[in-house]
C-alpha positions in Angstrom: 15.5 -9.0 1.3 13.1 -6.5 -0.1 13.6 -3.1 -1.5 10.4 -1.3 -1.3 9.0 -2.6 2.2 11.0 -3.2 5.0 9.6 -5.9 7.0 10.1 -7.5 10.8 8.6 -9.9 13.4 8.8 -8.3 17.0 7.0 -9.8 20.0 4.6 -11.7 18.2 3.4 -8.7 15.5 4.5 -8.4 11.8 5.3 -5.3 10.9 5.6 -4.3 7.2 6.6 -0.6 6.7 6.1 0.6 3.0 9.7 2.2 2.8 9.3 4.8 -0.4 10.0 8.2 1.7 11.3 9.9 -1.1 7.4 9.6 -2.8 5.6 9.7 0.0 5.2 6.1 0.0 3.8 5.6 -3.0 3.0 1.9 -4.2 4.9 0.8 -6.9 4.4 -2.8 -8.6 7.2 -4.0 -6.8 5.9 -2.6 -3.3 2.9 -4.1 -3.7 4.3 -8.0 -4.9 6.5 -7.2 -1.7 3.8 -6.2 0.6 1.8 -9.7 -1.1 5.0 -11.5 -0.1 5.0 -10.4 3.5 1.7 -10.7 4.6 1.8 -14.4 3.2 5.1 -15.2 5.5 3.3 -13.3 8.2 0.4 -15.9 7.7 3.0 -19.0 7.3 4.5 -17.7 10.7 3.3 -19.5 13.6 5.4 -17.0 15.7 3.3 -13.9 14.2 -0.4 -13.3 16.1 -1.1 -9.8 14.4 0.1 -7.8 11.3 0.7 -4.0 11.2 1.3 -1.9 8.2 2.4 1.2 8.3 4.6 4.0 6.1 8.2 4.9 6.1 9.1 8.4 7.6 6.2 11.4 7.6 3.5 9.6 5.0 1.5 6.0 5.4 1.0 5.7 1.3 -0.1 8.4 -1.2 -1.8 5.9 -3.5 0.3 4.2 -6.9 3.6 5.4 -7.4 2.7 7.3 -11.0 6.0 8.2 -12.0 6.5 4.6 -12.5 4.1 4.8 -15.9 6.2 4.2 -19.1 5.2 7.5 -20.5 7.6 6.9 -23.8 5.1 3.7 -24.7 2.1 5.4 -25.7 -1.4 5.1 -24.7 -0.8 0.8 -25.0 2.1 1.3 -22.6 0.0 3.0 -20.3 -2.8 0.4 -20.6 -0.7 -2.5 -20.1 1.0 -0.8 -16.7 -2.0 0.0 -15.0 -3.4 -3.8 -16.1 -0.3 -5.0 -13.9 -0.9 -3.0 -11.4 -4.2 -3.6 -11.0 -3.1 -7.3 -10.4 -1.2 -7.0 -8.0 -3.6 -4.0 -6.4 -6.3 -6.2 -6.0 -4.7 -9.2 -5.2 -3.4 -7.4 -2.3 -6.1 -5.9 -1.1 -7.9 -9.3 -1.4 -4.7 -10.5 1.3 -5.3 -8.2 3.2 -9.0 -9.1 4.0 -8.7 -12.7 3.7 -5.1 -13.2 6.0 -6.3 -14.8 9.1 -4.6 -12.6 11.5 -5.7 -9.1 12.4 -4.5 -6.5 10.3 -3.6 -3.2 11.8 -3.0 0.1 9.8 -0.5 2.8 11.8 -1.2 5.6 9.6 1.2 8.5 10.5 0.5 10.8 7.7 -1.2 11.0 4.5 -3.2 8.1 3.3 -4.2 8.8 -0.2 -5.9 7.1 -3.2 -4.5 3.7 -2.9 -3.1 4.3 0.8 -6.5 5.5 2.0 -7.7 1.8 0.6 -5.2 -0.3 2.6 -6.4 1.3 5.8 -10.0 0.4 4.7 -9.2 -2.8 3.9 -7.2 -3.5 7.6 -9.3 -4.2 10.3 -8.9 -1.4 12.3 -6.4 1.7 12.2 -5.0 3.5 14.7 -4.0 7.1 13.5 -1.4 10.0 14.7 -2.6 13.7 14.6 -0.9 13.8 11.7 -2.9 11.1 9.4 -4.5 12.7 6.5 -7.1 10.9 4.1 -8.0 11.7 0.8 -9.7 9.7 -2.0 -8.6 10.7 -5.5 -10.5 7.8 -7.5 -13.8 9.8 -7.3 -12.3 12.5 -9.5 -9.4 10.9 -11.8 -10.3 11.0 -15.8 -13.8 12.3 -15.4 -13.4 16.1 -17.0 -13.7 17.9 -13.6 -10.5 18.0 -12.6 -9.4 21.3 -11.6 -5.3 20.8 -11.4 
């Protein structure tokens, strides 16, 4: 039913797995209206008691998916992709908050920019030796970037 999450009910939890290996997990629009999608079944599901999100493979989510920017549309291209995803960003971070069940966040890797913000927004995370957090919003467009 969904291409960029993969999602299941099993003994009473909801687990929605962001399922992007090949980019680390990154959130495209169409993971994130997915991800939106789930949690709301999740809530609609008497049979679900507690949510868990988590990433596909050796990553939890390295923030939006940036190769998904129409480069070819100039600067208003740019502008009007990051409005949409901004929509659907917030919107699911507001979900995530506001769904009545608890929200747990497996992070088995890195959880960057946007990923890093999903496990702040569950309600508790449970990590692997392997989870790695970075923020990336502190230094994006201000001058100082070294890369």
């Amino acid at each position: 039913m969904y291409e960029a999450i993969s999602y299941r009910v099993l003994d009473g939890v909801a687990e929605i797995t962001i399922n992007l290996p090949r980019h680390r997990n990154a959130l495209s629009v169409k993971a994130m209206q997915e991800m939106l999608d789930a949690l709301n079944r999740s809530e609609d599901n008497k049979n679900v008691g507690a949510v868990m999100i988590t990433g596909a493979e050796d990553a939890f989510c390295s923030g939006f998916h940036l190769r998904e920017i129409p480069l070819e549309g100039g600067v208003d291209a740019i502008r009007d992709h990051f409005r949409l995803a901004a929509l659907w960003w917030h919107q699911l971070l507001h979900k995530i908050v506001r769904v009545p069940l608890p929200v747990l966040a497996a992070v088995n890797g890195v959880a960057a920019g946007g990923g890093l913000g999903i496990a702040l927004a569950c309600d508790m995370a449970v990590c692997s030796d392997r989870a790695r957090f970075a923020c990336a919003w502190h230094s994006i467009g201000n001058g100082n970037d070294t890369a």
